[in-house]
C-alpha positions as a Markdown table, in Angstrom:
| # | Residue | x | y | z |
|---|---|---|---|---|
| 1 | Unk | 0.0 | 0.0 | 0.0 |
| 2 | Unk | 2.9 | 2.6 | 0.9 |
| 3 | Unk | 5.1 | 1.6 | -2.1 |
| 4 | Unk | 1.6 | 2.0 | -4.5 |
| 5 | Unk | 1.1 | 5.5 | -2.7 |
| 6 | Unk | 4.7 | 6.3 | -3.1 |
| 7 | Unk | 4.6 | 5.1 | -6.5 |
| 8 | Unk | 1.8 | 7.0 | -7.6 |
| 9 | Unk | 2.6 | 10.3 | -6.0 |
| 10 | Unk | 6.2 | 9.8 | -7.6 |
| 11 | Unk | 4.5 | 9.3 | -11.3 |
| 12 | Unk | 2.0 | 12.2 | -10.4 |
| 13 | Unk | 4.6 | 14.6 | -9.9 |
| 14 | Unk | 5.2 | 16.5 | -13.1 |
| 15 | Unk | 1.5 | 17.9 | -12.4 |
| 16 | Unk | 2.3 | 18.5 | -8.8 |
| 17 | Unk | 3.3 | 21.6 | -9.1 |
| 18 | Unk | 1.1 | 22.6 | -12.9 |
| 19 | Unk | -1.4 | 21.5 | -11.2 |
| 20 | Unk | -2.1 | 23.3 | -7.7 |
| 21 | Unk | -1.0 | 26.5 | -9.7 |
| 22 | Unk | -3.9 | 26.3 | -12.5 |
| 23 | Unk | -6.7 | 25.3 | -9.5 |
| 24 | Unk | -4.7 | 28.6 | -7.7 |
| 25 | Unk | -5.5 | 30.9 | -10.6 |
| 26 | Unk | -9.1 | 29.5 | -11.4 |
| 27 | Unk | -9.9 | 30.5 | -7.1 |
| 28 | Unk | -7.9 | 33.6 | -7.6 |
| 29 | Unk | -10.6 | 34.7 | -10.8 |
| 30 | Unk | -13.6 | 33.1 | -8.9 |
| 31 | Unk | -12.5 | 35.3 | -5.4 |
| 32 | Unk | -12.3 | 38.2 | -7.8 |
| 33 | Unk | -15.3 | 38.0 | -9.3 |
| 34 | Unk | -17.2 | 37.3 | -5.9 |
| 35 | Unk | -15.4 | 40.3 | -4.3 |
| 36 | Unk | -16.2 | 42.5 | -7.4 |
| 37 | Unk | -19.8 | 41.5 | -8.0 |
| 38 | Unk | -21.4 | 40.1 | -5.2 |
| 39 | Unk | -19.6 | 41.4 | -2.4 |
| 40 | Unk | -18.6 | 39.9 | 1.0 |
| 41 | Unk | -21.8 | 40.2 | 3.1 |
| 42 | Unk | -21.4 | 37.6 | 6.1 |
| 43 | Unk | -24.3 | 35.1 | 5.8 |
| 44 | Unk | -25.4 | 36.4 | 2.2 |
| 45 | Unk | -22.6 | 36.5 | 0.0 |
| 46 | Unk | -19.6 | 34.9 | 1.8 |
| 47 | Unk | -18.0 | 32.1 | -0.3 |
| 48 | Unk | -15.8 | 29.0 | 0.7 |
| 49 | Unk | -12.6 | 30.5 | -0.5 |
| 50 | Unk | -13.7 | 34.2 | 0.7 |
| 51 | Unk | -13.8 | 32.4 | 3.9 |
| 52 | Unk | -10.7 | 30.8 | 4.0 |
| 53 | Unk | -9.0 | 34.0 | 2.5 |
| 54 | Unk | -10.2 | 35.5 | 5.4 |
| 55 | Unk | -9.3 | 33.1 | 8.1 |
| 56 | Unk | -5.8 | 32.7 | 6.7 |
| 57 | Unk | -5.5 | 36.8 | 7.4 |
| 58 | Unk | -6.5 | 36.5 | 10.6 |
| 59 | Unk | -6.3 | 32.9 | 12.0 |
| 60 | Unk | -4.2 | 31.0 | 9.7 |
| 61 | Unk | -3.9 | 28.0 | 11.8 |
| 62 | Unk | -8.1 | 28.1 | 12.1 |
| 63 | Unk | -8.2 | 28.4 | 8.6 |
| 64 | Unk | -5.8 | 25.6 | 7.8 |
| 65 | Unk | -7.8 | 23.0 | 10.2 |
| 66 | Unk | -11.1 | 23.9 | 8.6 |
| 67 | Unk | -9.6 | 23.0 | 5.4 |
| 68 | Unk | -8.8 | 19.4 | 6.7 |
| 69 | Unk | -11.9 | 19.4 | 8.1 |
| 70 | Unk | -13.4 | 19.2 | 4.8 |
| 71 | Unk | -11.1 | 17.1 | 3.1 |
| 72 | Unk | -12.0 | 13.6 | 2.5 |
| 73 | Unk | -9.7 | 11.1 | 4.7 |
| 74 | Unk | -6.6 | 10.3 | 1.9 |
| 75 | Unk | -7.7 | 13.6 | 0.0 |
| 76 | Unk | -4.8 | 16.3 | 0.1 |
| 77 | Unk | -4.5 | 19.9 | 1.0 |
| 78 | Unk | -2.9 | 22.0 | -0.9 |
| 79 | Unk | -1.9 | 26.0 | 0.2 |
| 80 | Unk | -0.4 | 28.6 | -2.3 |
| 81 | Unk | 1.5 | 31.9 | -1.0 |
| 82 | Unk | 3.7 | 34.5 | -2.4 |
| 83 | Unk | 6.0 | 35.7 | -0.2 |
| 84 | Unk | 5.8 | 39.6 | -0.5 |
| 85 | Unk | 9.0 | 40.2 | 1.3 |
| 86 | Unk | 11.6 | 38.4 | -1.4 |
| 87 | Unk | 9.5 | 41.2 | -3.8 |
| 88 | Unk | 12.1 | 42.7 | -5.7 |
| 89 | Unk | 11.3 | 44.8 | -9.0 |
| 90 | Unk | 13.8 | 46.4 | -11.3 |
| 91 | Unk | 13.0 | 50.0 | -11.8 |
| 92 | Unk | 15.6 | 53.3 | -13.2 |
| 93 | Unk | 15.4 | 55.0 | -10.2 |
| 94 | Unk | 17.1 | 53.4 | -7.2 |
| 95 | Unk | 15.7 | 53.2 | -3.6 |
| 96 | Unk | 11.8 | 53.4 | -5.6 |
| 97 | Unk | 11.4 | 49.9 | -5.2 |
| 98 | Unk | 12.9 | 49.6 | -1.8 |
| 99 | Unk | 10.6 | 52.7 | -0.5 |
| 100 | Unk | 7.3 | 51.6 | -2.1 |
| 101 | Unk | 7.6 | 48.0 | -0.5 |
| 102 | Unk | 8.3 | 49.1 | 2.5 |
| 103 | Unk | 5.9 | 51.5 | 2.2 |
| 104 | Unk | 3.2 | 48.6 | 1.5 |
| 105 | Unk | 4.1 | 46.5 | 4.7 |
| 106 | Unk | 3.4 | 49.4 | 6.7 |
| 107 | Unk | -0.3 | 49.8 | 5.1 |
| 108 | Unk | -0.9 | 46.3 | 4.9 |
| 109 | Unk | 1.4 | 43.8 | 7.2 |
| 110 | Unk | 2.7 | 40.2 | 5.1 |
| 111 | Unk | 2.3 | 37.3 | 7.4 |
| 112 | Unk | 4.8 | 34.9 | 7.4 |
| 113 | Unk | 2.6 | 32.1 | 6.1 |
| 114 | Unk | 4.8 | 30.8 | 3.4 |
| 115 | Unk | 7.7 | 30.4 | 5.4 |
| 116 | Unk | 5.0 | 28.7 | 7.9 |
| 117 | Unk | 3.3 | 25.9 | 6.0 |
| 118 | Unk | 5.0 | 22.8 | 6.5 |
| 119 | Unk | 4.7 | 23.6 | 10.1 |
| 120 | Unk | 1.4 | 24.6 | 10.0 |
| 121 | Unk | 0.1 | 21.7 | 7.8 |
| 122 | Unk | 1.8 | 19.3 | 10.1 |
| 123 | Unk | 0.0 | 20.6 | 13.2 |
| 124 | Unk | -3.2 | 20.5 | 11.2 |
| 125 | Unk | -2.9 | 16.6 | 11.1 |
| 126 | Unk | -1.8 | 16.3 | 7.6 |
| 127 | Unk | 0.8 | 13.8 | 7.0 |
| 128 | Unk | 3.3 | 13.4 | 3.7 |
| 129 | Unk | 3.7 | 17.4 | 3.8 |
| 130 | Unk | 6.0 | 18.8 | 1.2 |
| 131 | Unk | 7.0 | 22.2 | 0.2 |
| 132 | Unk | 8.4 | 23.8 | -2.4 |
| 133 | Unk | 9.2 | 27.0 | -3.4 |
| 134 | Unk | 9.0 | 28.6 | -6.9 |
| 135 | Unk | 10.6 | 32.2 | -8.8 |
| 136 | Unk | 7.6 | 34.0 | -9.9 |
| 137 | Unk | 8.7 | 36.4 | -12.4 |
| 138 | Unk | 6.9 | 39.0 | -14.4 |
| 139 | Unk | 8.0 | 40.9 | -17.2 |
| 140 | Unk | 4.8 | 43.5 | -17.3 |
| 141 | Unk | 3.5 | 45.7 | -14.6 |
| 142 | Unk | -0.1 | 45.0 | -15.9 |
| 143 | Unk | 0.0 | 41.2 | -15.7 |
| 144 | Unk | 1.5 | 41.7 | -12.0 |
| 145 | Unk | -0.9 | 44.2 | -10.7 |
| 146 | Unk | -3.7 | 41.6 | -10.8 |
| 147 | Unk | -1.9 | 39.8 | -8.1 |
| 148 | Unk | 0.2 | 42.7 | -6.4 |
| 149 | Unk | -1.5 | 46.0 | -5.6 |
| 150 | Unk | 1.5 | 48.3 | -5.5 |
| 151 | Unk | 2.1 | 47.8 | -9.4 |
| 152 | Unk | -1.6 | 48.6 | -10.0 |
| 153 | Unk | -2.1 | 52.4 | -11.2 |
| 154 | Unk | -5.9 | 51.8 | -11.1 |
| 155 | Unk | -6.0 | 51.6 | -7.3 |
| 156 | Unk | -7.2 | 55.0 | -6.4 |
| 157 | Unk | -4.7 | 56.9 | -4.4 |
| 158 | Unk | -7.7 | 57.1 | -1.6 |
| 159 | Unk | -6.7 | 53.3 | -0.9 |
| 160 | Unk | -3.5 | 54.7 | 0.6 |
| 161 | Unk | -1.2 | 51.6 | -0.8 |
| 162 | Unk | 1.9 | 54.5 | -2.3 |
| 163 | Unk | 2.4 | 57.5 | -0.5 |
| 164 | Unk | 1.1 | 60.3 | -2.2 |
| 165 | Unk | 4.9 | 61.4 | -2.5 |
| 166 | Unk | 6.1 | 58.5 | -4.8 |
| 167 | Unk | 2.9 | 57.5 | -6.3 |
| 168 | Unk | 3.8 | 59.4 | -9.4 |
| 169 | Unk | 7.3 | 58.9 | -9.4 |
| 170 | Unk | 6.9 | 55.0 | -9.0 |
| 171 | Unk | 4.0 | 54.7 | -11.6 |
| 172 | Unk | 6.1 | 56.6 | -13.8 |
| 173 | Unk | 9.3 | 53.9 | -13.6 |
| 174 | Unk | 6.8 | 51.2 | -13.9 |
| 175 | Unk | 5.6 | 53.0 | -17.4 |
| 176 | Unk | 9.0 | 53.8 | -18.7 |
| 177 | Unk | 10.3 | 50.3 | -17.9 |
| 178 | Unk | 7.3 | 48.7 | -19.8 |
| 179 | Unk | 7.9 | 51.1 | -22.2 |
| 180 | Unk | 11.4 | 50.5 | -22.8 |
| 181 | Unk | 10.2 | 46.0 | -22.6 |
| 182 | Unk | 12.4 | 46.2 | -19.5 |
| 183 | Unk | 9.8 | 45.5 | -16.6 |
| 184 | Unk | 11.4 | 42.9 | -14.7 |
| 185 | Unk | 9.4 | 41.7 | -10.8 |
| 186 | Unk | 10.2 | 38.8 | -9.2 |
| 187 | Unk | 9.1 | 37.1 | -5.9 |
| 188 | Unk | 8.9 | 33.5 | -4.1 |
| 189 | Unk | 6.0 | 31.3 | -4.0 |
| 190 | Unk | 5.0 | 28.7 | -1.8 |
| 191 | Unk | 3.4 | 25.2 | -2.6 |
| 192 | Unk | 2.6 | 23.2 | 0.2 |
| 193 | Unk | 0.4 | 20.3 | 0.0 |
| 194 | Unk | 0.0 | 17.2 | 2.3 |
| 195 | Unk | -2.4 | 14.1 | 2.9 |
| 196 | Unk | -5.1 | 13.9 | 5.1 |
| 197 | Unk | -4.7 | 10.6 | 6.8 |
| 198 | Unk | -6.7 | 7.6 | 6.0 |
């Protein structure tokens, strides 16, 4: 039984990775689409992943649990996160970058889940927990700022994300470098996924 498991999970993994990435992006267009049209009214409009989303900000260890909860016995969790800290983007104007991220910590705090999981999913009960981390790199400010605020000049300034002092100046780098087919962000991801025991 452990050698068929092991077996399987061994021929399974070219779409280990593929896979919880694609199911990632299809949530992340589902959540938007939920936040944007229906809204998040507890009780009325609050979806599965909203829910989760929202535990994981404020009690990930909560939110984990309830995510084994519901996982059939042999079914497996998996958990994507970017880790916002390792943000680095490559703009003309030196110190921008450095200023504007730590400009978007203040405003909105990263947790340290990524660096957290297998921990976290081990506590939870799963067993067989694996992590691995991925580059994400993007080479156009519009294809990141659906995932990362600070590169998104559509956020009104009201939403205090830049300070009004380098809002210009950084959406200004961020044109010029996609201008020039320069725009260069990268940042780590986590994939963590384990087995809910039998």
């Amino acid at each position: 039984s452990l050698r068929k498991k092991s077996c399987l999970l061994g021929c399974a993994e070219p779409g280990w990775v593929p896979e919880p990435v694609l199911a990632w992006a299809r949530a992340l267009g589902e959540f938007g689409a939920t936040i944007t049209f229906a809204g998040n009214f507890p009780g009325t409009t609050r979806t599965m992943p909203l829910e989760v989303y929202l535990a994981l900000e404020t009690d990930p260890d909560a939110a984990l649990a309830e995510l084994v909860r519901v996982t059939a016995a042999g079914g497996m969790v998996c958990v994507l996160d970017s880790d916002w800290r390792s943000v680095a983007v490559d703009v003309d104007e030196p110190g921008l970058s450095s200023a504007v991220l730590a400009a978007m910590d203040t405003v909105s705090p990263q947790s340290d889940l990524g660096r957290t999981l297998r921990r976290r999913l081990v506590r939870a009960g799963l067993v067989d927990v694996e992590v691995r981390v991925h580059p994400i790199t993007y080479t156009s400010p519009s294809i990141a700022a659906a995932a990362y605020p600070f590169v998104n000049e559509e956020i009104p300034p009201e939403a205090g994300i830049i300070p009004p002092e380098l809002r210009d100046r950084w959406f200004a780098a961020l044109r010029r470098a996609e201008a020039e087919g320069i725009f260069w962000m990268a940042t780590l991801g986590y994939v963590a996924c384990g087995t809910v025991p039998e």
